[in-house]
ROZATI-930148 format. One record per residue (C-alpha): residue number from 0; x, y, z. Coordinates in Angstrom, 3 decimals, decimal comma. Layout:
<recs>
<rec k="NUM" px="X" py="Y" pz="Z"/>
...
</recs>
This chain:
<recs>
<rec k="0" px="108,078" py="98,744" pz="107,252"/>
<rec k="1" px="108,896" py="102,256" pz="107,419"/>
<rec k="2" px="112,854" py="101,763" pz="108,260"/>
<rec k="3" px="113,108" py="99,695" pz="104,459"/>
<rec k="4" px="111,381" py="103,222" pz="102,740"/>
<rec k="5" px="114,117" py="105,168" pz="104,446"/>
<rec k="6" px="116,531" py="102,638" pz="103,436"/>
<rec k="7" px="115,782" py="102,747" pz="99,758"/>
<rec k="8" px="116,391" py="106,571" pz="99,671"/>
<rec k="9" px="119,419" py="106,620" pz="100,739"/>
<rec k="10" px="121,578" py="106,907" pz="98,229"/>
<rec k="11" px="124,869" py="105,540" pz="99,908"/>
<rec k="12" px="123,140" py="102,702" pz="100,999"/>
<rec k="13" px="124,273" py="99,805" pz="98,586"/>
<rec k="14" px="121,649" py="96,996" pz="99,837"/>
<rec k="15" px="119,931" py="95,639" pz="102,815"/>
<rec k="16" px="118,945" py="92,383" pz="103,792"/>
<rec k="17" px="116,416" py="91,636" pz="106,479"/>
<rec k="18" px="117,483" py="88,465" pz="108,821"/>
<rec k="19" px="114,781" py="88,738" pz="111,000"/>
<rec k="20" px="111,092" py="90,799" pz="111,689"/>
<rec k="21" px="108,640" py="89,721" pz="114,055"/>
<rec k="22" px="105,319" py="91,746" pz="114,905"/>
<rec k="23" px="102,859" py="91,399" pz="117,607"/>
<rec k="24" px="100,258" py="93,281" pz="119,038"/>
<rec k="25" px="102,238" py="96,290" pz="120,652"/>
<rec k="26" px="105,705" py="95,610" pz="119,688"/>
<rec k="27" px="108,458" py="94,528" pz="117,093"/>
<rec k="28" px="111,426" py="93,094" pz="116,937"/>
<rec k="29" px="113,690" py="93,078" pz="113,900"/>
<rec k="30" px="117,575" py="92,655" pz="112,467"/>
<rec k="31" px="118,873" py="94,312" pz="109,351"/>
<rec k="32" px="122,550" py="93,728" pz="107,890"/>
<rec k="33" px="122,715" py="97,144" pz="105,678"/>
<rec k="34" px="126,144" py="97,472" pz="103,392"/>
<rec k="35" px="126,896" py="100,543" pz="102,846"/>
<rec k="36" px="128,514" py="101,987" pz="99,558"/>
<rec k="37" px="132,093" py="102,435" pz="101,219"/>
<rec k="38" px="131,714" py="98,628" pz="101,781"/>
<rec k="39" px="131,329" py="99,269" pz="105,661"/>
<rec k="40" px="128,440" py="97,390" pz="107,582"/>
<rec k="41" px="125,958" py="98,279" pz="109,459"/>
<rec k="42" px="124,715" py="95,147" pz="111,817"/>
<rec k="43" px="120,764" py="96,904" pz="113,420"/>
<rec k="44" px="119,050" py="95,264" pz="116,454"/>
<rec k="45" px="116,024" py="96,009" pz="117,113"/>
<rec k="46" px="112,971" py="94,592" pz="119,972"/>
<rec k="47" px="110,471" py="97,223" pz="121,733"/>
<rec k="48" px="107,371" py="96,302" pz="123,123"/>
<rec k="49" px="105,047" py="98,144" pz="125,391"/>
<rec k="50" px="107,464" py="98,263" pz="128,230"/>
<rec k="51" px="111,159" py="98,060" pz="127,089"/>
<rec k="52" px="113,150" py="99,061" pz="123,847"/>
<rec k="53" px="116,450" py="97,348" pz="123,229"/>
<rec k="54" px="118,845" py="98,165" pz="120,497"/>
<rec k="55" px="122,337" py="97,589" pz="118,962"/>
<rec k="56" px="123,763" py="99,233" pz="115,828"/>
<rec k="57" px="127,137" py="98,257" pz="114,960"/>
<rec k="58" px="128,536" py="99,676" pz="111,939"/>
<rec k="59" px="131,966" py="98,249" pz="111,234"/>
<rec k="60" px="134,488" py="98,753" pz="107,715"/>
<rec k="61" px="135,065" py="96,086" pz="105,042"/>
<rec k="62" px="137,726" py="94,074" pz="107,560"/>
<rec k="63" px="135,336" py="93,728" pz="110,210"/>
<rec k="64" px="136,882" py="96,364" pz="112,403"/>
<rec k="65" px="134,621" py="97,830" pz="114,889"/>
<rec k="66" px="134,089" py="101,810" pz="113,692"/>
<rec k="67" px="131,443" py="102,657" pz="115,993"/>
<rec k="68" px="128,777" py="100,736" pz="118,020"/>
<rec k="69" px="125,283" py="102,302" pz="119,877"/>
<rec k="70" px="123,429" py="99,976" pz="121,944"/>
<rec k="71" px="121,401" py="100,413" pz="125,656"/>
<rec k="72" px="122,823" py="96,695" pz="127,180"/>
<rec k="73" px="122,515" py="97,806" pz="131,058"/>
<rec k="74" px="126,324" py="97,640" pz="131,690"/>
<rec k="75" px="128,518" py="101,305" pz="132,182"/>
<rec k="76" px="126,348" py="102,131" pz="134,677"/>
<rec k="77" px="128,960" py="104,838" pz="135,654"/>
<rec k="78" px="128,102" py="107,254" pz="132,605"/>
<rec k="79" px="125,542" py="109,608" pz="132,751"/>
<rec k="80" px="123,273" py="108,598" pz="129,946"/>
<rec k="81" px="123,213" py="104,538" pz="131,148"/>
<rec k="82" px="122,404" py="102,556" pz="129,844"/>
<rec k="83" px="122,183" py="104,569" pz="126,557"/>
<rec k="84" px="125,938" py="104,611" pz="125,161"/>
<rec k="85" px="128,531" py="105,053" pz="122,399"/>
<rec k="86" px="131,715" py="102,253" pz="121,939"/>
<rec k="87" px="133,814" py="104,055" pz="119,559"/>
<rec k="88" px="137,734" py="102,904" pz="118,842"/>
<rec k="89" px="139,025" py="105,268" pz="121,969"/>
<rec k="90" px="136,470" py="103,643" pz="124,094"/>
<rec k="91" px="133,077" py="104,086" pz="125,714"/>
<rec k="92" px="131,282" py="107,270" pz="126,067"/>
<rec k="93" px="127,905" py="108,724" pz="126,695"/>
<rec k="94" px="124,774" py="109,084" pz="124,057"/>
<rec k="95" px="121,189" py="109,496" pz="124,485"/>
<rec k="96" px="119,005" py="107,028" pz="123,267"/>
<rec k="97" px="119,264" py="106,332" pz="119,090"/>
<rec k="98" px="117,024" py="105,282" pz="116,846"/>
<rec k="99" px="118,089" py="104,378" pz="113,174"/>
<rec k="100" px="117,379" py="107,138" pz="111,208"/>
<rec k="101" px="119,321" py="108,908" pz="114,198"/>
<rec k="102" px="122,729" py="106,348" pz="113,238"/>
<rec k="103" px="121,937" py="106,630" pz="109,138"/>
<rec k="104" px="121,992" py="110,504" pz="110,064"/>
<rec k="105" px="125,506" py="110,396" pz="112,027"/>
<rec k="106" px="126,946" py="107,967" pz="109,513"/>
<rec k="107" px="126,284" py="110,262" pz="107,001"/>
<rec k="108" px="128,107" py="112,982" pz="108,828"/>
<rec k="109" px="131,010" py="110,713" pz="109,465"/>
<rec k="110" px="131,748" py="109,738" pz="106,140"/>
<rec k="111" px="130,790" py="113,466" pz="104,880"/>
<rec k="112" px="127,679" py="111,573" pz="102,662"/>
<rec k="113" px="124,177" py="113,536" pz="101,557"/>
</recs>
């Protein structure tokens, strides 16, 4: 699996642990629990097939307080980008769709890492 080489080289990654993968003909689906070296956690969701792609990422610090979450669930059907979306701890806002090297990348950027 391609996310798990990505994984491994990143150095503030402190382990992973796949809780689920399932494969099939044209699709995947898959959930990772990644801790990260500040002792945050990022929770991954993962299930695309040949006609839909749903995701969650929900990265949250060592007291299990919400720091940011991405995810496409069809609700905020107001914001420009539904049902792609940001929560973040002043609320809900607008993001094109993520993948997880996109969320490794902005984590990295958040805590100032690589």
């Amino acid at each position: 699996m391609e996310i798990l080489r990505l994984l491994d080289q990143i150095s503030w990654v402190e382990n992973y642990e796949v809780e689920d993968y399932r494969h099939w003909g044209d699709g995947f689906y898959y959930r990772l629990k990644i801790q990260l070296q500040n002792q945050s956690v990022l929770f991954v969701r993962e299930y695309v097939d040949e006609i839909e792609r749903n995701y969650a990422f929900h990265w949250q610090d060592e007291n299990d307080k919400m720091i940011m979450r991405w995810d496409n669930a069809p609700h905020h059907s107001n914001l420009f980008t539904f049902p792609h979306h940001k929560h973040t701890p002043e609320g809900v806002a607008e993001n094109m769709a993520v993948t997880l090297p996109d969320v490794l990348e902005e984590i990295g950027k958040y805590l100032k890492l690589d």
